[in-house]
Residue frames relative to the residue before (quaternion, step in Angstrom):
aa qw qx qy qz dx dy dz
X 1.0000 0.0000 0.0000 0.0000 0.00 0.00 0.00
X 0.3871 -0.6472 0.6178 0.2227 3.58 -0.73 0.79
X 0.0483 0.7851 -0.6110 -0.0890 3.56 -0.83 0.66
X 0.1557 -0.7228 0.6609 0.1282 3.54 -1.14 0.96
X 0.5507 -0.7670 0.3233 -0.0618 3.77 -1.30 0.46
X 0.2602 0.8825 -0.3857 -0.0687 3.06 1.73 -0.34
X 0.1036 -0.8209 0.5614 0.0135 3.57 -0.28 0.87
X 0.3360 -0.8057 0.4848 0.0540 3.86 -0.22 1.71
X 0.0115 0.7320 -0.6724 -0.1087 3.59 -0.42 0.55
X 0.3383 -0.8775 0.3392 0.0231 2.99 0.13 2.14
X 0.6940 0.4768 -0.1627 0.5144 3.57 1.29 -0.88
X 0.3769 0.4199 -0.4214 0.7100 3.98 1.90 0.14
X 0.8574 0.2417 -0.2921 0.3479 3.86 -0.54 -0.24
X 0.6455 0.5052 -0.3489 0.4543 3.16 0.86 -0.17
X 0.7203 0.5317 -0.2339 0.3791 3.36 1.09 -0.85
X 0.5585 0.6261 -0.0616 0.5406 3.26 1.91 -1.11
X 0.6122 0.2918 -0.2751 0.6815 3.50 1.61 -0.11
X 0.6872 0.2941 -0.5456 0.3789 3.42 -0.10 -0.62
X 0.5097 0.4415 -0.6157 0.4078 4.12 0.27 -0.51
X 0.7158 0.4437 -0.5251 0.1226 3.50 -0.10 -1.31
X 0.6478 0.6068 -0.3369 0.3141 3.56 1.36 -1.58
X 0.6493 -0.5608 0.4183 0.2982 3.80 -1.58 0.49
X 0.8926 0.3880 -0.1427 0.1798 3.04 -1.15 0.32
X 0.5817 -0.5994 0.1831 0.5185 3.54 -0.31 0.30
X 0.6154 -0.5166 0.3451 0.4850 3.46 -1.53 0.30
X 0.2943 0.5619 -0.7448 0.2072 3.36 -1.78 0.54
X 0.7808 -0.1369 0.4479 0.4134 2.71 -2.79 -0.31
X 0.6659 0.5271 -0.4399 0.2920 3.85 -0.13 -0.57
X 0.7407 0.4820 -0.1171 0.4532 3.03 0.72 -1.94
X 0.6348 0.3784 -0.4279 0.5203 4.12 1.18 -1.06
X 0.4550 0.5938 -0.5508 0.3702 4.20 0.67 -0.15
X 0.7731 0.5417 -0.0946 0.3162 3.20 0.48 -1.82
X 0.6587 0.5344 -0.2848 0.4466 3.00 1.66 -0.54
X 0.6286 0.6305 -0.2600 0.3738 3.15 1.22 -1.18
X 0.7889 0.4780 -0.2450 0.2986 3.18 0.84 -0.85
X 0.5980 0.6207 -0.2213 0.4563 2.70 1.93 -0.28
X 0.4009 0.7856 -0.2444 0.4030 2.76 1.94 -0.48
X 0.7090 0.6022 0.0020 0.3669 2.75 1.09 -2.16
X 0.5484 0.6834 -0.0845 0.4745 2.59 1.30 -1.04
X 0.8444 0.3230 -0.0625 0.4227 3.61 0.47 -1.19
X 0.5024 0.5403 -0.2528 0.6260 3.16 1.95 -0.43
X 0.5873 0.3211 -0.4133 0.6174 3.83 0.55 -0.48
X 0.6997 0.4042 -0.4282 0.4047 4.00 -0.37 -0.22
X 0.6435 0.5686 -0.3300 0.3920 3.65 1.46 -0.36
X 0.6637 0.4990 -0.2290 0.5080 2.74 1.36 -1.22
X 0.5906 0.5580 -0.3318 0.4793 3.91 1.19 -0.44
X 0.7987 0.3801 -0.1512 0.4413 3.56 1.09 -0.54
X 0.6336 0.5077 -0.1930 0.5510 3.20 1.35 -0.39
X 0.0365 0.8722 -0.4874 -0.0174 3.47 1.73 -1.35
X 0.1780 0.8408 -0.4827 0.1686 3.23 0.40 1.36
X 0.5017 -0.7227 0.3096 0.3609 3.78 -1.08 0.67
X 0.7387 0.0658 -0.1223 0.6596 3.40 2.12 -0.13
X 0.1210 0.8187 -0.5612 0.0098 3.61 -1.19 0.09
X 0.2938 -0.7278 0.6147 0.0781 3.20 -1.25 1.32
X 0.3002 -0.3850 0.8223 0.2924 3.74 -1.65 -0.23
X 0.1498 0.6131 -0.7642 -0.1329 3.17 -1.86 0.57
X 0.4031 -0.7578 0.5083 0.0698 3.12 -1.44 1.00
X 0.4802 -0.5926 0.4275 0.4853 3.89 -0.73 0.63
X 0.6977 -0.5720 0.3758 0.2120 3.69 -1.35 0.51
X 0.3125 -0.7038 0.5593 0.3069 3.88 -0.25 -0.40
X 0.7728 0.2283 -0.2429 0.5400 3.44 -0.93 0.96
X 0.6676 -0.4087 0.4035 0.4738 4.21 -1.76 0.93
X 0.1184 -0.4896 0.8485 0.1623 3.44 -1.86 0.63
X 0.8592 -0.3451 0.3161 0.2067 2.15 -2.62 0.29
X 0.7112 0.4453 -0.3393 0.4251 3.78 0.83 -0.51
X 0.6015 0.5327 -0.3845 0.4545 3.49 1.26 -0.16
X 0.4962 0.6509 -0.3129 0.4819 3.41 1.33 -0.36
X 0.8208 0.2753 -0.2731 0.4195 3.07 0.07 -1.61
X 0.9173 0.0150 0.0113 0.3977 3.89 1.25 -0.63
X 0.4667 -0.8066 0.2704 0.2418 2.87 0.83 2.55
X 0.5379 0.7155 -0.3016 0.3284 3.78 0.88 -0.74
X 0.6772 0.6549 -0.2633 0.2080 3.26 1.29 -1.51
X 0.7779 0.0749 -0.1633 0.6022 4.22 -0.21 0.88
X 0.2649 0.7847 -0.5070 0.2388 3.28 1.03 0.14
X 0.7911 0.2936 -0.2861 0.4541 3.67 -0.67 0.59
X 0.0611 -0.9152 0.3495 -0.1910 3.56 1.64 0.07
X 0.1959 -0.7481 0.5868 0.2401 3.43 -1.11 -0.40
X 0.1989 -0.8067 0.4314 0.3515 3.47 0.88 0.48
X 0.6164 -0.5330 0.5211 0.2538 3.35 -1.37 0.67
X 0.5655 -0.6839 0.4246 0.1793 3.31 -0.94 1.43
X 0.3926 -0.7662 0.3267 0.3901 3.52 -0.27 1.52
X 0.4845 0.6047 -0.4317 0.4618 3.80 0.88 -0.40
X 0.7273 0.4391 -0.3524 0.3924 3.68 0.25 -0.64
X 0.7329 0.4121 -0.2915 0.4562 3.06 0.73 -1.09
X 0.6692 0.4932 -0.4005 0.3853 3.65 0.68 -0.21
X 0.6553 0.5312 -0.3073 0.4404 3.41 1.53 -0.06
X 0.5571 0.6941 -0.3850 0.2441 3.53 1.35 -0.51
X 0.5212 0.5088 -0.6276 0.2749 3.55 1.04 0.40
X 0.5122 0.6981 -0.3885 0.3153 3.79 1.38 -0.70
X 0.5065 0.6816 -0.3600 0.3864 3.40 1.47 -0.51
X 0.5572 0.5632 -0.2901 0.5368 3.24 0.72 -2.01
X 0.7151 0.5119 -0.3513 0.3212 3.73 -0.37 -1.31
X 0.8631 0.3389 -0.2263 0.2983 3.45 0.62 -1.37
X 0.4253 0.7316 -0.3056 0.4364 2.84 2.07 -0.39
X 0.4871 0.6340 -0.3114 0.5137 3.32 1.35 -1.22
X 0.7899 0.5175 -0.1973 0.2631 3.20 -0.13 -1.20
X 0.6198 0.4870 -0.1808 0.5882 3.17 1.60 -0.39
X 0.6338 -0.4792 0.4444 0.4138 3.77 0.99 -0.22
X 0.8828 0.1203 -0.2578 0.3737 3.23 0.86 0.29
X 0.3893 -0.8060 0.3753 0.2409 3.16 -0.79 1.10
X 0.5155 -0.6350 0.4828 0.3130 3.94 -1.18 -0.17
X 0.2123 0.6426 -0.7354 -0.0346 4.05 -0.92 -0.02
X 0.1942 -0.6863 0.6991 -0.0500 2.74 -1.97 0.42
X 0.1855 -0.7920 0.5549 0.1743 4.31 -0.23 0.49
X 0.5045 -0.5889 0.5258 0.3495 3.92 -0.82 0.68
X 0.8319 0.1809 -0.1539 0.5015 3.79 -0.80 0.84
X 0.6902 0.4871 -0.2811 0.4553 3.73 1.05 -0.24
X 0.1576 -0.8112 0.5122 0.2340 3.28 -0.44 1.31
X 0.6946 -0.5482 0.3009 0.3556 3.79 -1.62 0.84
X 0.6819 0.4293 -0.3852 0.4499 3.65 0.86 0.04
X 0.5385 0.5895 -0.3431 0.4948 3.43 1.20 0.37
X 0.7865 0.3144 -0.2032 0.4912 3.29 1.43 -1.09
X 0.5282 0.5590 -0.3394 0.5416 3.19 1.48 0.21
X 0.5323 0.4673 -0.4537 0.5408 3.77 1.08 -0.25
X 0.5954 0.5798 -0.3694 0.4158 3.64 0.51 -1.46
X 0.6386 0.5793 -0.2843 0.4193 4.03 0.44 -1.23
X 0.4349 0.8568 -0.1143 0.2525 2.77 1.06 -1.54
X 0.8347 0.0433 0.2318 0.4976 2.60 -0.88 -2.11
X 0.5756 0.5118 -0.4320 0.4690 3.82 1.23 0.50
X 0.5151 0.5688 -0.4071 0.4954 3.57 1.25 -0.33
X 0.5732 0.4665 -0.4411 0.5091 4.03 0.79 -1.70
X 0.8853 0.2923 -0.2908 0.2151 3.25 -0.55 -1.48
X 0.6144 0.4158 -0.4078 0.5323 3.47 0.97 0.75
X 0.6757 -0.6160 0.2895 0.2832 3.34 1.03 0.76
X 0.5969 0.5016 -0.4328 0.4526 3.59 1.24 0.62
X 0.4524 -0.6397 0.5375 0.3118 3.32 -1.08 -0.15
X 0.1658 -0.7805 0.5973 0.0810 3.61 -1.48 0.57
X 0.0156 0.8808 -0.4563 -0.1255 3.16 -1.05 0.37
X 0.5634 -0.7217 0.3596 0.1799 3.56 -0.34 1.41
X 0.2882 0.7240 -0.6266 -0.0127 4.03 -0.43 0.23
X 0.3838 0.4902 -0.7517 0.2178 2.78 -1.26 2.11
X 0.5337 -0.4140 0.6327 0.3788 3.56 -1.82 -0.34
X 0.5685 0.6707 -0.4437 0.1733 3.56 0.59 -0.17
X 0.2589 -0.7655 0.4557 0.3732 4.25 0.53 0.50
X 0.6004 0.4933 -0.5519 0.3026 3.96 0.54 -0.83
X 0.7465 0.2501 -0.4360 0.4360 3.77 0.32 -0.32
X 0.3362 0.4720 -0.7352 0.3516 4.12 -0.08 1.35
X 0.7214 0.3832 -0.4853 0.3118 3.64 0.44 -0.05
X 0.5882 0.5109 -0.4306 0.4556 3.44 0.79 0.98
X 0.1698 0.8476 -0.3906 0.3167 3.54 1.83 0.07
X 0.4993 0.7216 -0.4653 0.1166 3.88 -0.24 0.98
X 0.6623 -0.3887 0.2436 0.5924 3.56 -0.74 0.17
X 0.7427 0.4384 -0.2177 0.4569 3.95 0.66 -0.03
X 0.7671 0.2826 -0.0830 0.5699 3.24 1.18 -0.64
X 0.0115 0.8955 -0.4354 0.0913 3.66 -0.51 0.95
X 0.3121 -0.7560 0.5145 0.2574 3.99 -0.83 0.79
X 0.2713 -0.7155 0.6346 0.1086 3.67 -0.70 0.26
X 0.0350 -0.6502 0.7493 0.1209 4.23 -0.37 0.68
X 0.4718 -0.7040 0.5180 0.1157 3.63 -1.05 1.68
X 0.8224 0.3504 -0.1527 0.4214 3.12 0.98 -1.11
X 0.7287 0.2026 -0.4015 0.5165 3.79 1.29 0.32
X 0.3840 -0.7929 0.3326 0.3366 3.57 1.32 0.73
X 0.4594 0.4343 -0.5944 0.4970 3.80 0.14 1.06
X 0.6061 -0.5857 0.5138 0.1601 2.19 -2.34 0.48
X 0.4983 -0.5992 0.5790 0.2396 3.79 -1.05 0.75
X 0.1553 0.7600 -0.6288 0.0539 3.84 0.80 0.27
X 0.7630 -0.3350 0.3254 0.4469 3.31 -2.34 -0.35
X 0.6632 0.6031 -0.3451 0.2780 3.65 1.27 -1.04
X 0.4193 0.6749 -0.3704 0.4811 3.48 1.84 -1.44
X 0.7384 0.5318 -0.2765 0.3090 3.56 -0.03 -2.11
X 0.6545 0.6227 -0.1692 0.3941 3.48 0.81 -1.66
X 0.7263 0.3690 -0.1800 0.5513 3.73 0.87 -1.58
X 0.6594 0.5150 -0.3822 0.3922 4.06 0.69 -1.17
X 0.8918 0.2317 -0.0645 0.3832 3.56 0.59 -1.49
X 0.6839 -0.5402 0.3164 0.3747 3.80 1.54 -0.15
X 0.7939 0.0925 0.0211 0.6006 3.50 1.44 -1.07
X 0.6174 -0.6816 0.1745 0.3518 3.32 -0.93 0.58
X 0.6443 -0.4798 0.2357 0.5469 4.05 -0.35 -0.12
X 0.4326 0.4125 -0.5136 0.6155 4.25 1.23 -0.07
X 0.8064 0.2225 -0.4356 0.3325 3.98 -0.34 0.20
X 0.3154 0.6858 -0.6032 0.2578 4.09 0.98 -0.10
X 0.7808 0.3478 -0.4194 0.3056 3.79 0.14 -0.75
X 0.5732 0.4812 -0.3893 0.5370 3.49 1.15 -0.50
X 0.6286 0.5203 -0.3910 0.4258 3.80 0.55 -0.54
X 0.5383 0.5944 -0.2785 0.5286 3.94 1.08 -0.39
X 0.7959 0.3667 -0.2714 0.3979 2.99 0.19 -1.82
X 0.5202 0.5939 -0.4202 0.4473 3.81 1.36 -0.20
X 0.8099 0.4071 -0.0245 0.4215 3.42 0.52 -1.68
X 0.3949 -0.7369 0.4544 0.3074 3.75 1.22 -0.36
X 0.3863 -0.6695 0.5293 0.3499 3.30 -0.87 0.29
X 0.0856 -0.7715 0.5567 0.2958 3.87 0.26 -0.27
X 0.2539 0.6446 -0.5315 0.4873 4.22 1.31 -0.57
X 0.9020 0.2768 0.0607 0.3257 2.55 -0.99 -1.60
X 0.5297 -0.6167 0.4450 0.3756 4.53 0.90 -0.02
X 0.4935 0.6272 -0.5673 0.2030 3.66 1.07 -0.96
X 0.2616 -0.6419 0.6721 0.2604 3.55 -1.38 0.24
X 0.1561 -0.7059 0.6882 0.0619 3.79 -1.67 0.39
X 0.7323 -0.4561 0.2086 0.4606 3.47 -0.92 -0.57
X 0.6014 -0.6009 0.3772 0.3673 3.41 -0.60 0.93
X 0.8774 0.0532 -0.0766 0.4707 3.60 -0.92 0.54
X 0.2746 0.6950 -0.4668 0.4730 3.52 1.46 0.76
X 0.2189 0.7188 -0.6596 0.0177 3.98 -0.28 0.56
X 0.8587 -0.3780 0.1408 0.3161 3.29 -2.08 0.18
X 0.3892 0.8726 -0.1419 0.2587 3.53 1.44 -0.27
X 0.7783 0.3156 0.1383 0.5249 1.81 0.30 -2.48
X 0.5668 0.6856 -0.2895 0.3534 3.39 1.23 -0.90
X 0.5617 0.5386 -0.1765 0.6027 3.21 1.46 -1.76
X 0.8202 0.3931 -0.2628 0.3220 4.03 -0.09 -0.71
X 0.7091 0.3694 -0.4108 0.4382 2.97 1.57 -0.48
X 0.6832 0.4090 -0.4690 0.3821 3.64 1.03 -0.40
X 0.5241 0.4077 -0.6174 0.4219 4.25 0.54 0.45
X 0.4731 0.6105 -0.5295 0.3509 3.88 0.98 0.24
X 0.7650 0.2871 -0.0475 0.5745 3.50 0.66 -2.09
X 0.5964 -0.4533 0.5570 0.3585 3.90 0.31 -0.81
X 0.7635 -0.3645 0.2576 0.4667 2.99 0.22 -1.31
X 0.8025 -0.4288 0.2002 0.3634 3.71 -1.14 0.86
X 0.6395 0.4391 -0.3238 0.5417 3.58 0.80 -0.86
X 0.6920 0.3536 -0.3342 0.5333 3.83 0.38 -0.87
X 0.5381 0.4956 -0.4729 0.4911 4.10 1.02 -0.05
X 0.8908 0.1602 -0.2217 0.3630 3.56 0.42 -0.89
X 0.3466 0.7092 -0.4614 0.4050 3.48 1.28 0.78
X 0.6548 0.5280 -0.3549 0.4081 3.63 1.75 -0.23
X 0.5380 -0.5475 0.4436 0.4625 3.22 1.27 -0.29
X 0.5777 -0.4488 0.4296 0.5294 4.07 1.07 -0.06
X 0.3706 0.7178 -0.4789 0.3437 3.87 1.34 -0.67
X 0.8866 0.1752 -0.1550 0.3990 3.41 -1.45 0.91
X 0.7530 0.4539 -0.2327 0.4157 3.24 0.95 0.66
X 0.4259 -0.8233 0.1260 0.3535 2.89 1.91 0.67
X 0.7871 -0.1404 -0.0546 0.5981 3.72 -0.22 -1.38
X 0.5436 0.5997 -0.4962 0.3141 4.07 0.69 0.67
X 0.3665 0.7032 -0.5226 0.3130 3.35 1.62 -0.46
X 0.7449 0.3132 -0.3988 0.4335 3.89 -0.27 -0.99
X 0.7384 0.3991 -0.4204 0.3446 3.68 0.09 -0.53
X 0.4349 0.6083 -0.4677 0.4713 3.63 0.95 -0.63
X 0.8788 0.2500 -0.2041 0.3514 3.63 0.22 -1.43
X 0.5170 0.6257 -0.3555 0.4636 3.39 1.44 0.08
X 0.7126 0.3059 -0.1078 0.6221 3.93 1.55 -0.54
X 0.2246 0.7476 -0.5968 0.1860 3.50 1.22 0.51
X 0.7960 0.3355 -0.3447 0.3675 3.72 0.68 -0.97
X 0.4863 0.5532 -0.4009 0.5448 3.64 1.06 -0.30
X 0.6235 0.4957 -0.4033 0.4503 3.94 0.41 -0.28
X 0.7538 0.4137 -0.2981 0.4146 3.61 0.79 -1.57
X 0.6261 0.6059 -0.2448 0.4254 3.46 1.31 -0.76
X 0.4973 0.6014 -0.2819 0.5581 3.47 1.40 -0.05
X 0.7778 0.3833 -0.2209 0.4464 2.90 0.71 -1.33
X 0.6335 0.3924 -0.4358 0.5048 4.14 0.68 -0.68
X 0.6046 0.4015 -0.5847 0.3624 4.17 0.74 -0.62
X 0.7371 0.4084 -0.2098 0.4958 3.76 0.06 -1.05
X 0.5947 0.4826 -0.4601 0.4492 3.92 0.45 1.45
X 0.1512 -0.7951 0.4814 0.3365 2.94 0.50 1.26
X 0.4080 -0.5340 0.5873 0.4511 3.65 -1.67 -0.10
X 0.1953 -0.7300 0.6379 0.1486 3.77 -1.67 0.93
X 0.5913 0.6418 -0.3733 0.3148 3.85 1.20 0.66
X 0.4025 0.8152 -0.4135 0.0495 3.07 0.90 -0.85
X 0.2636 -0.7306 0.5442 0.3170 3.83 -0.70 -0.28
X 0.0997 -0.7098 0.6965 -0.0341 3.77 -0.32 1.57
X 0.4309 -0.6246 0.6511 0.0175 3.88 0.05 0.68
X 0.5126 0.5385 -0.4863 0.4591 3.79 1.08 0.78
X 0.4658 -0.5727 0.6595 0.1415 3.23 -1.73 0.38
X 0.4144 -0.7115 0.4356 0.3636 3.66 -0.54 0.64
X 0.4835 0.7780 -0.1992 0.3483 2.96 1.18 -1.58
X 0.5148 0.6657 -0.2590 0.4741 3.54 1.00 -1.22
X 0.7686 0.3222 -0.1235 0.5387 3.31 0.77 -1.28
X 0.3245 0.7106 -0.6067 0.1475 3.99 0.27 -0.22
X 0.2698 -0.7924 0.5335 0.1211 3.97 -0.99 0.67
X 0.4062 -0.7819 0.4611 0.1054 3.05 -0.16 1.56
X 0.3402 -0.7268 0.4718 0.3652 4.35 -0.22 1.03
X 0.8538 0.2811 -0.3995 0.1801 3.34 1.31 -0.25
X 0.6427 -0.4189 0.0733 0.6373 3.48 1.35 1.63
X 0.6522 0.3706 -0.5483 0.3698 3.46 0.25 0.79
X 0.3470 -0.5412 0.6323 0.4324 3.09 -1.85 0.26
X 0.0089 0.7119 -0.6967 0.0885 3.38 -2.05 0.43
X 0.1691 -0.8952 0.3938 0.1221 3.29 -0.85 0.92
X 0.4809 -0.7755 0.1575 0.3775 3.41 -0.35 -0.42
């Protein structure tokens, strides 16, 4: 059986509609979302036509990147209290379509979506990512794929290659240069996407950039070696992790053609 994945980054689509929908926050507007929600997930699941598929949701309670750097999403927009008090209605409608939701206390959803991921490839299936979210193009492979829900194409190796300069094996080193600003991560001051891109089709990658000492690279050498630790720290926040132990069964997830989920 060929098995495809459709792996929902449930809090990128949900959030990305409710801005789109009118009006002020409330019970109206989290209604209006949902359905719209609903709505865009059945057209995923019609295009993609996958043999399973999960929503994953952000965890409850500090991950590991808030730990290692209190800074991390800091400046945020907090999530309209109305929305957030509706997101169990999500789960539900999502249900309703065939596909259910999990989420792990302390584990954020792009971690447990990498983890899904890169356990589907290395058993020989294929996955496919739908968000807008770039940290998961650095997982971009002939097996694994991103889907942007909302201009329906794929984020492939070519997208990754033409948008940012280098291929998806260099996005984390291409961050840890450029910072994530999404997401608060600092990188190297006055490092933009360019330069970033030119210096890693110079070195390859960041470690073989700052193993020179900044050497060969003219007036970035001192700042490279002045932000060496603000560079490596970039780089572990903005890797997703692809190990974790989620103590799930795929199966759990299997997509049923006629909109249910069901396992075996």
């Amino acid at each position: 059986m060929d098995i495809l994945v459709l792996l929902v980054d449930a809090l990128n689509l949900i959030r990305r509609v409710y801005a789109a929908q009118p009006g002020e926050d409330g019970a109206v507007r989290v209604d209006a979302a949902r359905q719209a929600c609903s709505r865009s997930l059945q057209r995923a699941l019609r295009e993609c036509r996958p043999t399973h598929a999960v929503c994953v949701f952000e965890g409850e309670g500090t991950g590991w990147r808030h730990e290692r750097y209190p800074g991390y999403k800091a400046g945020r927009t907090p999530m309209p209290d109305a929305l957030k008090a509706g997101l169990p209605g999500f789960r539900e409608i999502f249900l309703q379509a065939g596909v259910p939701s999990l989420s792990f206390p302390g584990q954020e959803a792009d971690d447990v979506v990498a983890t899904f991921a890169a356990k589907v490839a290395s058993r020989g299936g294929r996955a496919r990512i739908l968000s807008t979210d770039k940290m998961f193009l650095q997982l971009v492979s002939e097996q694994v794929g991103v889907r942007d829900h909302f201009a329906q194409r794929e984020l492939d190796a070519a997208y990754v290659e033409k948008k940012f300069g280098v291929g998806p094996e260099c996005i984390v080193d291409f961050l840890a240069l450029t910072g994530d600003t999404t997401n608060n991560i600092p990188g190297v001051p006055g490092i933009g996407p360019k330069r970033a891109a030119a210096l890693l089709r110079q070195f390859g990658t960041l470690e073989n950039l700052l193993s020179k000492g900044g050497s060969g690279v003219g007036e970035w050498g001192e700042r490279l070696r002045d932000h060496r630790e603000e560079a490596l720290l970039a780089r572990d926040l903005v890797r997703l992790k692809v190990d974790l132990e989620l103590g799930v069964n795929l199966q759990s997830f299997r997509y049923g053609k006629d909109g249910t989920a069901r396992g075996e």
